[in-house]
C-alpha positions in Angstrom: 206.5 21.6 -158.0 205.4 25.1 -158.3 204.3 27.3 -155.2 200.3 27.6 -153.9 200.8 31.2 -155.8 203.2 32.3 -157.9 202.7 36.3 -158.1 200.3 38.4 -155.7 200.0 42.1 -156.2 197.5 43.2 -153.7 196.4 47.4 -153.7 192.3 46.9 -151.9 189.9 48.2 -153.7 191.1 51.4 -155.5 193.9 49.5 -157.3 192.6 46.3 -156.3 195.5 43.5 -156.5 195.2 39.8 -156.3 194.1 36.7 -157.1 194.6 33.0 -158.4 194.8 30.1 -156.7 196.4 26.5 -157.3 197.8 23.6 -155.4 201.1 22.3 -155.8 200.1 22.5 -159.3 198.3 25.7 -160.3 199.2 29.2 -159.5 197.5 32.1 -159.4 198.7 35.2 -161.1 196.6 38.8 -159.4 195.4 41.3 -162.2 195.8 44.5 -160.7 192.4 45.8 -161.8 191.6 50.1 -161.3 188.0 51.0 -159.2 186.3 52.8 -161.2 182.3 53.6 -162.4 180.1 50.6 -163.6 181.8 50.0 -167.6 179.6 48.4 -169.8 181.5 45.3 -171.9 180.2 44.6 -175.4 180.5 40.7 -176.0 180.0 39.5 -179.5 179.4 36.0 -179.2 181.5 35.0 -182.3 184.4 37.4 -181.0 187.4 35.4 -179.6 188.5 38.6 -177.6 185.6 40.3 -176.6 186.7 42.4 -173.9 190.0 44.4 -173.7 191.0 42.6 -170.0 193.7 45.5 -169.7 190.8 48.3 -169.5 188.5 46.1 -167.1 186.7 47.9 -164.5 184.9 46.9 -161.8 182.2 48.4 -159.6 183.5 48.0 -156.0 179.9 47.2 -154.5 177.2 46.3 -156.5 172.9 45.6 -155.4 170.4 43.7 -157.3 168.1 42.5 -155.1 168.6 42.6 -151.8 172.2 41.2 -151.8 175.6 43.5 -151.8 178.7 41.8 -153.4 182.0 43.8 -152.9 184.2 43.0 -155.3 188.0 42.7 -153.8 189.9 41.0 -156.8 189.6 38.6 -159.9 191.8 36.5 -162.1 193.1 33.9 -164.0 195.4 31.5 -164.6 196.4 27.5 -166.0 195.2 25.3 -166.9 192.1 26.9 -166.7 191.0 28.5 -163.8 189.3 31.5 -162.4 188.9 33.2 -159.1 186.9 36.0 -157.8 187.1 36.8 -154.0 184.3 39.4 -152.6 182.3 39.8 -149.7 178.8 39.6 -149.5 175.9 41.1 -147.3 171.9 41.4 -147.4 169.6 44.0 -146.3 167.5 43.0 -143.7 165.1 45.9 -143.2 167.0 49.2 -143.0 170.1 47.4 -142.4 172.5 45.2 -144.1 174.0 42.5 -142.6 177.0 39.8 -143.8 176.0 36.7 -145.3 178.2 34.1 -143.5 176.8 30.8 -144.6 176.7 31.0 -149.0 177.3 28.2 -150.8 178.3 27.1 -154.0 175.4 25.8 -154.7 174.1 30.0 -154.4 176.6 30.7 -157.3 176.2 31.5 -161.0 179.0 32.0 -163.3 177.9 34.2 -167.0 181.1 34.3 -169.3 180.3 36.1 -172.2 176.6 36.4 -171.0 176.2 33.1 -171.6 175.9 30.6 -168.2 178.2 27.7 -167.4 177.2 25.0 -166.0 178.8 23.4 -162.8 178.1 20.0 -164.3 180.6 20.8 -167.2 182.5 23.0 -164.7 184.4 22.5 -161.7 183.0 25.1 -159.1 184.4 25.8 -155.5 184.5 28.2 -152.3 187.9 27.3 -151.3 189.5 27.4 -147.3 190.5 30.6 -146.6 193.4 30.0 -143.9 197.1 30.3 -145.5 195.6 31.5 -148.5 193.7 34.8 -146.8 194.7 36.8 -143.5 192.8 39.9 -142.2 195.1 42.2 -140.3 193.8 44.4 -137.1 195.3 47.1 -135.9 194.1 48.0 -132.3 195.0 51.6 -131.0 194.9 52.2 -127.5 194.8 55.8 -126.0 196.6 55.6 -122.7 197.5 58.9 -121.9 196.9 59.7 -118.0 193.2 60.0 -118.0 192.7 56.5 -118.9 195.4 54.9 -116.6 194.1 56.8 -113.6 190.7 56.6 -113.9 190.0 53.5 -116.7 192.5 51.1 -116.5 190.9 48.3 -115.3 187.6 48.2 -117.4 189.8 49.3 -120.4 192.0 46.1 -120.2 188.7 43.8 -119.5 187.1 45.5 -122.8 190.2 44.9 -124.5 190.6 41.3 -123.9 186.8 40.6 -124.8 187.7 42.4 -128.2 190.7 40.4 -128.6 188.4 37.2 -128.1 185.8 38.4 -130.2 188.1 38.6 -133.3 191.0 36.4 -132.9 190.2 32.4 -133.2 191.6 29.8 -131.0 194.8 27.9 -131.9 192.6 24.7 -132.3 190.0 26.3 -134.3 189.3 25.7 -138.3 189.5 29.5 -138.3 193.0 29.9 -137.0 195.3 31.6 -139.2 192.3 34.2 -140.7 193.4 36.7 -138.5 196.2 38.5 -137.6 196.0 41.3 -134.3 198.8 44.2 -133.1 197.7 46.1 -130.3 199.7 49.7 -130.0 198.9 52.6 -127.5 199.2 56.3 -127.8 199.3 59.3 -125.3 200.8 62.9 -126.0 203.6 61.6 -127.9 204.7 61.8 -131.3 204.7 58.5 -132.2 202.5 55.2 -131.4 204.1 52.3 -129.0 203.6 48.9 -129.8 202.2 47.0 -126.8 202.1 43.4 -129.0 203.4 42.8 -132.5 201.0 41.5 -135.1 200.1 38.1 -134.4 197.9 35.0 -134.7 197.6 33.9 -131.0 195.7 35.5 -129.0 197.3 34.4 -125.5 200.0 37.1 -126.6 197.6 39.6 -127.5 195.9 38.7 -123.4 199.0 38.4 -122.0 200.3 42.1 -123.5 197.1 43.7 -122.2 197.2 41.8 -118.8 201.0 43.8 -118.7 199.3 47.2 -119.0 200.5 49.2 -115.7 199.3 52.7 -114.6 203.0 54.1 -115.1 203.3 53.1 -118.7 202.8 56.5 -120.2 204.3 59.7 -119.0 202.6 62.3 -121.3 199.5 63.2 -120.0 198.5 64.9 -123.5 196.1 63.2 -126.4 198.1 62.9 -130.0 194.9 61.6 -131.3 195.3 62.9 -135.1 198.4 61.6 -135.3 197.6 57.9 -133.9 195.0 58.1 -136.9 197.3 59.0 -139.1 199.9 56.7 -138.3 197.3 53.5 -137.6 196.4 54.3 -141.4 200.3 53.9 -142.9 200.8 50.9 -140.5 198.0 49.5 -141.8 198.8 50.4 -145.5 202.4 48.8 -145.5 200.7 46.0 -144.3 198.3 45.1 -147.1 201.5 46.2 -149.5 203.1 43.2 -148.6 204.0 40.9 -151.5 203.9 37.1 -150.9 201.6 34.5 -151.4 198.5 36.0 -148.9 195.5 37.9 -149.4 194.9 40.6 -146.8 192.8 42.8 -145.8 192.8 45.3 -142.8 190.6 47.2 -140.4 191.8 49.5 -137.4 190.2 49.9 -134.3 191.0 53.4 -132.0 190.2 53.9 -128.5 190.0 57.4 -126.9 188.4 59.1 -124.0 189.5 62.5 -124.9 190.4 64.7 -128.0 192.9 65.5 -129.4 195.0 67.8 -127.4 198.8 67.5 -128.8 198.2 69.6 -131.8 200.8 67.8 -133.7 198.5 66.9 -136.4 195.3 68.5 -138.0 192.2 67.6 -138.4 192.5 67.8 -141.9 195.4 65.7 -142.1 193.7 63.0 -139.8 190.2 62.9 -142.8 192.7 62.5 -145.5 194.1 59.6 -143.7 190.8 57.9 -143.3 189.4 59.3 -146.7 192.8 57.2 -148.2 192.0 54.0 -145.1 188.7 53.8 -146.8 189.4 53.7 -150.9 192.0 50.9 -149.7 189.0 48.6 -148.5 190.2 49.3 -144.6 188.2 48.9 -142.1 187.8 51.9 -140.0 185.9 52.1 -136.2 186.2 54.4 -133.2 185.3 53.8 -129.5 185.1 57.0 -127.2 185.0 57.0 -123.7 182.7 59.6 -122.0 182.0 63.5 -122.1 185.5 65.0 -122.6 185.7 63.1 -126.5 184.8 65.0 -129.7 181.8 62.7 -130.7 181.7 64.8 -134.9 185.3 64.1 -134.8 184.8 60.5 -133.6 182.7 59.4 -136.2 184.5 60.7 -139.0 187.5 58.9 -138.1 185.2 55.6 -137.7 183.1 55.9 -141.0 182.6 52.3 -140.5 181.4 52.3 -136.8 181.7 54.7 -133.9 181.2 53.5 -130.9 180.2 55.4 -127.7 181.0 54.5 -123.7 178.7 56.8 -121.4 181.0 55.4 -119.2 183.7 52.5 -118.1 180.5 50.3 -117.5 179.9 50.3 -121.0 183.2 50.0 -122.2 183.2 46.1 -122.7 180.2 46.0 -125.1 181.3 49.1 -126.8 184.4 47.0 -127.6 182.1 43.8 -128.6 180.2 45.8 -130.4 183.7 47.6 -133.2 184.9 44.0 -133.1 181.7 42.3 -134.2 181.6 44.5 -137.4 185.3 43.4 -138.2 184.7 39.6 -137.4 181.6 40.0 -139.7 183.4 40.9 -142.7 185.9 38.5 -142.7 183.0 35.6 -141.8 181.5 37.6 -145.2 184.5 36.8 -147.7 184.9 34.4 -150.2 187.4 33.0 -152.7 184.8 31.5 -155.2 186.4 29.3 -157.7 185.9 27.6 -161.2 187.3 26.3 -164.4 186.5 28.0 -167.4 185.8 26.4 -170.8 187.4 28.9 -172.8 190.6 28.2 -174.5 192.2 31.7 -175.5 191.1 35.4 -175.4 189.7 38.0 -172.5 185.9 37.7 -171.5 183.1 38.8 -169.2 182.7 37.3 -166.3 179.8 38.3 -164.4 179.6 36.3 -160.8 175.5 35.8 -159.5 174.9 35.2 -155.9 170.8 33.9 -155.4 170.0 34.0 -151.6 167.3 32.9 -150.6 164.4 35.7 -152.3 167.0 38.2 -152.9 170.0 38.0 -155.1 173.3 40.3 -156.8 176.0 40.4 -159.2 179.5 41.9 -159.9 181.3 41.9 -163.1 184.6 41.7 -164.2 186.8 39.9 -167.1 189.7 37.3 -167.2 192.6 36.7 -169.3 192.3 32.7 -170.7 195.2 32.7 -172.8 197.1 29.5 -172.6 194.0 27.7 -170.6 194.3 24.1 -171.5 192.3 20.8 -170.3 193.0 19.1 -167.1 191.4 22.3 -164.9 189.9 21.3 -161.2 189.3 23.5 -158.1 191.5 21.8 -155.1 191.2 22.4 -151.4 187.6 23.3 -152.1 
């Protein structure tokens, strides 16, 4: 019997990696597609290889009307199916916010220009546990301002950002999500306080073991948590195997940076390089003595500010909800594809209620054969 995926190369975004599915009897091989601006596919209707599936670019978010679909990967593979897994948010007002509840029946699939039809098609948003994980990295600072003054409300903050983001062990969800907590002060390197893992009474019980004497630098090697937190993170979603990842990091502070070991400069890249790899990236700082520009450069996703400990818990709430959001906004959309040889358009439509977007890519269907259907949808 062959494996739920045969090959995964997974690079987010830039060199986006990934994705086919099948179950017991279909596997999935990732086309490692290159970000790049919007490219324009002719697609003769008569030509049996319209599209050159080795020069297929992909815009990494595109809008319509009123819907954002980011694409994260596409691809192909026998008897005849297709995958395409992207997030997807709306704009409400001035903001946009993730669209946790589509449904197939919200799905359009163009090959070619030309629609197919989910009567002559198998179509399915399949489970995401054991076949997707998002990885967060929380970074604690816990140099000797924090334990002295903080500790307390910092640990209660923590745990409600662990709950937040982490599902239950008898939850549908459990399995999406994947938490290490690590802690920084004036040293050169970051501590690991709890490994990655899936249950969250480890994560609780690792914060709950937090103790004023923990650290004995008093300094703040804030630049170099960044940058570290970002190569953790990056290893991470290098990982081959058979599971889709994503990641997001999460750093805490109530100072700046005061070690000097790393710049400035060398923290931006970090994040500049977090961000073109689809990683999430959010900052919570902790009263007057933190660098608020600094801040929200390193959390170009969300920064977060505590006037004080008392706000430190929704603060937490607040960096965890955007990360729970996007993974409540993915989706591995599947279908079977009545081509039989050839690369082609594929152009994926998302109608939400009045407002609607696309994103388009192309797929290899050489070798697709009959006997194609979406499982463990």
């Amino acid at each position: 019997m062959r494996t739920f995926f045969a090959k995964l190369r997974i690079n987010v975004l830039v060199s986006t990696k990934y994705l086919m599915k099948a179950n017991l009897k279909v596997f999935l091989f990732f086309i490692t597609l290159v970000t790049a601006p919007l490219f324009f596919f002719s697609c003769g209707g008569n030509d049996p290889d319209p599209v050159d599936v080795n020069s297929c670019n992909t815009p990494t978010t595109t809008e319509e009307n009123g819907v954002f679909l980011t694409f994260r990967t596409s691809g192909s593979a026998n008897p005849a199916n297709v995958s395409v897994l992207f997030n997807a948010h709306q704009r409400v007002g001035n903001d946009t916010v993730p669209v946790k509840d589509l449904k197939v029946a919200n799905i359009s699939v163009f090959e070619n220009g030309d629609p197919i039809s989910p009567f002559e098609s198998d179509f399915g948003i399949l489970p995401k546990p054991n076949i997707f994980k998002s990885h967060t990295l929380l970074v604690l600072d816990l140099s000797g301002s924090v334990t002295s003054t903080s500790l307390t409300e910092l640990k209660a903050a923590t745990v409600s950002f662990i709950q937040e983001i982490v599902p239950t062990t008898d939850s549908d969800e459990f399995g999406e999500v994947e938490m290490q907590i690590m802690w920084f002060d004036g040293g050169a390197k970051l501590n690991t306080l709890v490994a990655f893992t899936q249950e969250r009474s480890k994560l609780i019980a690792g914060v709950e073991n937090i103790t004023e004497d923990l650290s004995n630098d008093n300094s703040t090697n804030l630049n170099g948590a960044v940058i570290e937190g970002v190569s953790i993170m990056e290893n991470v979603l290098g990982q081959g195997g058979s599971i889709i990842r994503m990641g997001s990091i999460a750093v805490f502070t109530d100072g700046s940076d005061q070690a000097g070991r790393r710049t400035k400069t060398d923290a931006l890249k970090s994040v500049a390089q977090a961000q073109s790899k689809g990683i999430i990236m959010n900052t919570i700082g902790l009263g007057g003595s933190i660098n608020e520009t600094n801040l929200e450069a390193y959390g170009p996703d969300g920064f977060f500010f505590a006037q004080d400990v008392n706000e430190l818990g929704p603060k937490f709430k607040e960096a965890a909800g955007i990360i729970r959001a996007e993974v409540n906004s993915t989706y591995l959309f599947q279908y079977c594809s009545p081509k039989r040889a050839g690369s082609h358009e594929l152009q994926i439509k998302v109608d939400y209620g009045d407002q609607s977007g696309s994103l388009t890519t192309c797929f290899s269907a050489n070798g697709f054969s009959g006997g194609c259907v979406v499982e463990g949808k």
